[in-house]
C-alpha positions as CSV (number, residue, x, y, z in Angstrom):
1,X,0.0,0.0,0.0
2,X,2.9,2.4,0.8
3,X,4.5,1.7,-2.4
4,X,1.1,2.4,-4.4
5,X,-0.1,5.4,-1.9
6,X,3.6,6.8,-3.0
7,X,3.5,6.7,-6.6
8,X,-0.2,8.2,-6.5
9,X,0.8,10.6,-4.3
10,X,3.9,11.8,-6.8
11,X,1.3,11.4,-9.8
12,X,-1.0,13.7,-8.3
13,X,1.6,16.7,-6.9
14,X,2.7,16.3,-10.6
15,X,-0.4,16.6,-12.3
16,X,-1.2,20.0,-9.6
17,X,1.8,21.6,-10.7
18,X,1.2,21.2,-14.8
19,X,-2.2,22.6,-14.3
20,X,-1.3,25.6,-12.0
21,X,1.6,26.1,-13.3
22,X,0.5,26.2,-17.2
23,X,-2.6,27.9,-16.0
24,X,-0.6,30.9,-14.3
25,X,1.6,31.4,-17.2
26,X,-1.4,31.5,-19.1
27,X,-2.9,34.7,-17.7
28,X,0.5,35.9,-17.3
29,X,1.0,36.1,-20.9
30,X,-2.6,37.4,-21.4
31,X,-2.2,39.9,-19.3
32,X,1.0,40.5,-20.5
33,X,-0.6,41.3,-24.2
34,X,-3.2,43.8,-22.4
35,X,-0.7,45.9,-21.2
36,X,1.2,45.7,-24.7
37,X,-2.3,46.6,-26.4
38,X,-2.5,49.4,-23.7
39,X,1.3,51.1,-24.7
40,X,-0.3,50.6,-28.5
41,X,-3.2,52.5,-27.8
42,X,-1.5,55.6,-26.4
43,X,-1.4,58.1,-29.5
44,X,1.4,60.3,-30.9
45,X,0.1,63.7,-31.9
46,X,1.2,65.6,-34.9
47,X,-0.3,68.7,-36.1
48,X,1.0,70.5,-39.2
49,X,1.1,73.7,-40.1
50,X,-1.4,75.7,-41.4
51,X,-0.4,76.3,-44.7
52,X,0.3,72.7,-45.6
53,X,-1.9,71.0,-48.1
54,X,-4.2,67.7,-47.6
55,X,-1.7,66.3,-50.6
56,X,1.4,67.0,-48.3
57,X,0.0,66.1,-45.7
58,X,-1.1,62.2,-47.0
59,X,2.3,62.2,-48.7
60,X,3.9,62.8,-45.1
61,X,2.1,60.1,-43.6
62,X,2.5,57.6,-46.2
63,X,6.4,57.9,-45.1
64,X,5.6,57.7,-41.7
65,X,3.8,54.5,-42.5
66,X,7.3,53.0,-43.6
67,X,9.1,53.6,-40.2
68,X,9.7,50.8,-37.9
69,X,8.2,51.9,-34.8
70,X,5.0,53.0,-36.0
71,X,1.9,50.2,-35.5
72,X,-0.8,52.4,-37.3
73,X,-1.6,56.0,-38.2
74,X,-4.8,57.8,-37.9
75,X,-4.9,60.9,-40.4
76,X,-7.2,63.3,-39.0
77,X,-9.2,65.8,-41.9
78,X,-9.2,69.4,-40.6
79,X,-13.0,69.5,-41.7
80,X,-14.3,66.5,-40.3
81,X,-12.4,67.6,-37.2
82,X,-14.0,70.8,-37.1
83,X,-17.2,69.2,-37.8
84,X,-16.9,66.9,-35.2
85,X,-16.1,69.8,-32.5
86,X,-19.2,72.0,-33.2
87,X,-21.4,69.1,-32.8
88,X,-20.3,68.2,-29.0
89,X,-20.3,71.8,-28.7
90,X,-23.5,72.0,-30.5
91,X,-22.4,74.8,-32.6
92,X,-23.4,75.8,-36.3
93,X,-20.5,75.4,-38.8
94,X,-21.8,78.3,-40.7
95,X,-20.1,80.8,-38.0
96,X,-16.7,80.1,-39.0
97,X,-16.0,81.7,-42.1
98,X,-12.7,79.2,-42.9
99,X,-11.8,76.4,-41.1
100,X,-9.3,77.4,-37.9
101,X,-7.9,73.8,-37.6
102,X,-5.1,72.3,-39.2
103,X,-4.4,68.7,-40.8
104,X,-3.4,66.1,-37.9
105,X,-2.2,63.0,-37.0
106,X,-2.8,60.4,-34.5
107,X,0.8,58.0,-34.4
108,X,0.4,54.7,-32.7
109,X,3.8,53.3,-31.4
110,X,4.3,49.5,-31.2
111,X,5.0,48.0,-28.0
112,X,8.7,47.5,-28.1
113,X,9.1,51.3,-28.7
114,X,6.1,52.6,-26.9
115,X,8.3,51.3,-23.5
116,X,11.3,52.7,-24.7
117,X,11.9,56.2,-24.2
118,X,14.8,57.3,-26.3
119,X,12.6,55.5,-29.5
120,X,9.6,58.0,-28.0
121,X,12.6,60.8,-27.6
122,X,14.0,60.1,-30.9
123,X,10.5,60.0,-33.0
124,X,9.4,63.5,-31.1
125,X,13.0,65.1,-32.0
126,X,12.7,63.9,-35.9
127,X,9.0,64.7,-36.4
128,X,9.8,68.3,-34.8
129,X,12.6,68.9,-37.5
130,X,10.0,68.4,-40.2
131,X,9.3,71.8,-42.2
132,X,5.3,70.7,-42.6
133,X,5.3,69.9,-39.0
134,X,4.3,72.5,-36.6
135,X,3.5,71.1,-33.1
136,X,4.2,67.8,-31.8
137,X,2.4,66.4,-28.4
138,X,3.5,63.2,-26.6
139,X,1.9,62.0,-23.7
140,X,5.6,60.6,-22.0
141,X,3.7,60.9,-17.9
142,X,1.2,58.3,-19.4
143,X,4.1,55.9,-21.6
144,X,6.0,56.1,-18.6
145,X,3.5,55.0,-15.9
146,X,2.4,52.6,-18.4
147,X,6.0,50.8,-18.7
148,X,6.3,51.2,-15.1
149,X,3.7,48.9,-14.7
150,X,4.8,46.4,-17.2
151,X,8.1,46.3,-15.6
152,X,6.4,45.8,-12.4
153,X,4.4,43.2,-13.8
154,X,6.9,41.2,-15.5
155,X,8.7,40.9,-12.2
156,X,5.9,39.5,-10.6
157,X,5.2,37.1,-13.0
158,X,8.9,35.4,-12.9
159,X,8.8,35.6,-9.5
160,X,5.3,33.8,-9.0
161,X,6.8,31.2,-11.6
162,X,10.0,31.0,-9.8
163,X,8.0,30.2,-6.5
164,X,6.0,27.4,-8.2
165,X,9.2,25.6,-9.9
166,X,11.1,25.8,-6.7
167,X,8.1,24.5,-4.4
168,X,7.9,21.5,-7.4
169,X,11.7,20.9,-6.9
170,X,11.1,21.0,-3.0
171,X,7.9,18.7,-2.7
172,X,9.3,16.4,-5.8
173,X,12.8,16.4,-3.6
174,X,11.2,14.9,-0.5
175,X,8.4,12.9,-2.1
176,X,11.3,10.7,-4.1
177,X,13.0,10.5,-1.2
178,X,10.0,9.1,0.9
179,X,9.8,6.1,-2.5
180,X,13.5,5.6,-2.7
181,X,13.1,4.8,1.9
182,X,10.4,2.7,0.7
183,X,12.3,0.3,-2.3
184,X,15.6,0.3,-0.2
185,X,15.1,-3.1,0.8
186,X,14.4,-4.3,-2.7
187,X,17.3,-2.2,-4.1
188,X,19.6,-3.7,-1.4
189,X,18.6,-7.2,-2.3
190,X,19.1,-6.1,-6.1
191,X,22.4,-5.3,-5.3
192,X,23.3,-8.4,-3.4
193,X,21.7,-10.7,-6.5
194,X,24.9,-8.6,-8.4
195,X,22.7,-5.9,-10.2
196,X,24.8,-2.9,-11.0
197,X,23.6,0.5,-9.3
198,X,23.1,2.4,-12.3
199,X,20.5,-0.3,-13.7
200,X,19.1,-0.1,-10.3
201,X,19.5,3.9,-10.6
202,X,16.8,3.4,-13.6
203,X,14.3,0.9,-12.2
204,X,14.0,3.5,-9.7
205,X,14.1,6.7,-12.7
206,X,11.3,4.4,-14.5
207,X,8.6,4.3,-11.7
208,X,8.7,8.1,-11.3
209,X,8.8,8.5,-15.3
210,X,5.5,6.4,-15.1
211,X,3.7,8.9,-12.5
212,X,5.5,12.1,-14.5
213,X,3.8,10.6,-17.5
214,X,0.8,9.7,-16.1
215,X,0.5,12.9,-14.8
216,X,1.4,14.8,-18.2
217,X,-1.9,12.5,-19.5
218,X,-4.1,13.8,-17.3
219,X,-3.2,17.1,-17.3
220,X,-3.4,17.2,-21.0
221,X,-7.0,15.7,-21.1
222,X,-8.4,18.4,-18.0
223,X,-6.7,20.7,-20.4
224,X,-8.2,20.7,-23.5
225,X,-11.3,19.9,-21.4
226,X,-11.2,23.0,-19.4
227,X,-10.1,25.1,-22.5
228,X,-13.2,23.7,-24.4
229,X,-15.4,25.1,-21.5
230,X,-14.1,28.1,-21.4
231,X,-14.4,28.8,-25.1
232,X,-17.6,27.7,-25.3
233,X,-19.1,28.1,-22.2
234,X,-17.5,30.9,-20.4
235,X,-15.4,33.2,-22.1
236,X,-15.0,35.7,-19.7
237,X,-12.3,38.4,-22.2
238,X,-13.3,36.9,-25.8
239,X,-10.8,39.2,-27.1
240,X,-8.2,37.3,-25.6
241,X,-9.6,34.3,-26.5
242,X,-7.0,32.9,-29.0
243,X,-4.1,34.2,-26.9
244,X,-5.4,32.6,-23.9
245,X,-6.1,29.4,-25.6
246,X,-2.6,29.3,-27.4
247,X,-0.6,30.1,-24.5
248,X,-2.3,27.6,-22.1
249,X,-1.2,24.7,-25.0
250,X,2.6,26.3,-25.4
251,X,3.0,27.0,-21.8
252,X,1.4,23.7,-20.7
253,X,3.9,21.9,-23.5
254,X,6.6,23.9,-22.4
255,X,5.6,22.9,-18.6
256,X,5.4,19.2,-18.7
257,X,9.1,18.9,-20.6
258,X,10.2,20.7,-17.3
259,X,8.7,18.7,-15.1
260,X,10.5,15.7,-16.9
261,X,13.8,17.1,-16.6
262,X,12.9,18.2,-13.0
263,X,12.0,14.4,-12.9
264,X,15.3,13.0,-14.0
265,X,17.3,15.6,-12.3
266,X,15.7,15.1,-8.6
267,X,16.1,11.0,-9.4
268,X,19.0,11.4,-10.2
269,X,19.7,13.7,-7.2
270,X,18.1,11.2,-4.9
271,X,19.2,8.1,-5.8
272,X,23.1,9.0,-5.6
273,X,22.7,11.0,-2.3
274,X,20.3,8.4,-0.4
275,X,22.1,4.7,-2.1
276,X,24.8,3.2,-0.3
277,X,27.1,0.6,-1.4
278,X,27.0,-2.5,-0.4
């Protein structure tokens, strides 16, 4: 019964660890790509001068379009601008006898450069030195609060990971410890029959591969059952919905070929540290 309990027991912390593990990094990584979406969303503004054309003014974005940094541009017509003002204010157009507003441009950064400072630095300086430009405004208190809280967020996440891997390694540790006190009489008789240690070493890694890989089957099928409820059933951010899905498969992937190695490792580990020569 020990020897069963044991390997259930080592099945089970196993099978815990995929599924928490896989399902933190999952929101992690969501999470992650909200923040990104959020340093995306934070427009550039560029407004020309008033005595450049609608022509210029397409041409100049059209370049802007080509420039590594940039994610999207939103060119902003001085008449549907001004149109768009009078009717919040509820104002008639026909008070303004010519149109007081210039061309525009709303700039949306991509992530990378939207945390990066000297890009946002850089992009303000060169758009400044443009003859058709004649004011730029960047919103650096808002980039900078947001990358603040990415880089506080990306700490957190390792560290929650870190804290789950190592409490794997230390409950793994002392579970295979608790099996290897358990077969020492059958590896001591092993020994005495003339069995080498190191074919003794992997009767011992081959009953935890069987609970790593039982667990890794289980895990895998409460996976893509709980990832077919949500999709279907709950669905709580269905904007996410493919990035959730798609990291829970990589993560869960990437998860269960660490566990092996932790596996192997800790076996390894265990074996050489607890076996004595006889």
């Amino acid at each position: 019964m020990k020897k069963d309990s044991t390997k259930l027991v080592i099945t089970f912390v196993v099978l815990i660890f995929l599924i928490i593990i896989s399902l933190c990094a999952s929101i992690l990584y969501t999470v992650n790509d909200y923040l990104d979406a959020r340093r995306s969303n934070v427009p550039v503004f560029v407004f020309f001068k008033d005595n450049v054309t609608k022509n210029q003014a397409l041409q100049f974005t059209q370049s802007l379009k080509k420039q590594a940094s940039v994610k999207q541009i939103k060119f902003i017509d001085k008449s549907a601008a001004l149109t768009d003002i009078l009717s919040k204010l509820n104002l008639p157009e026909q008070q303004f006898s010519e149109n007081p507003l210039p061309y525009s441009l709303e700039i949306f950064l991509k992530p990378k450069f939207a945390a990066d400072v000297s890009s946002i630095s850089y992009m303000e300086k060169t758009l400044k030195s443009n003859p058709l430009v004649d004011e730029v405004r960047i919103p650096k208190g808002l980039f900078a609060n947001i990358s603040q809280t990415y880089s506080a967020f990306k700490e957190f996440a390792y560290i929650l990971l870190g804290i789950f891997v190592l409490l794997e390694i230390i409950i793994l540790s002392l579970l295979l410890k608790i099996t290897y006190e358990h077969k020492r009489y059958t590896f001591d008789k092993l020994k005495l029959l003339g069995i080498k240690r190191a074919r003794i070493f992997f009767v011992f890694l081959n009953q935890n591969f069987l609970s790593w890989l039982l667990a890794s089957i289980f895990a895998c099928i409460l996976g893509a059952g709980g990832m077919f409820l949500y999709v279907n059933y709950v669905n709580i951010v269905p904007n996410y919905q493919n990035d959730i899905v798609l990291s829970f498969g990589i993560s869960g992937a990437a998860n269960i070929i660490l566990s092996l190695i932790i596996i192997i490792i800790l076996s390894l580990f265990v074996f050489f540290i607890e076996d004595e020569k006889i």
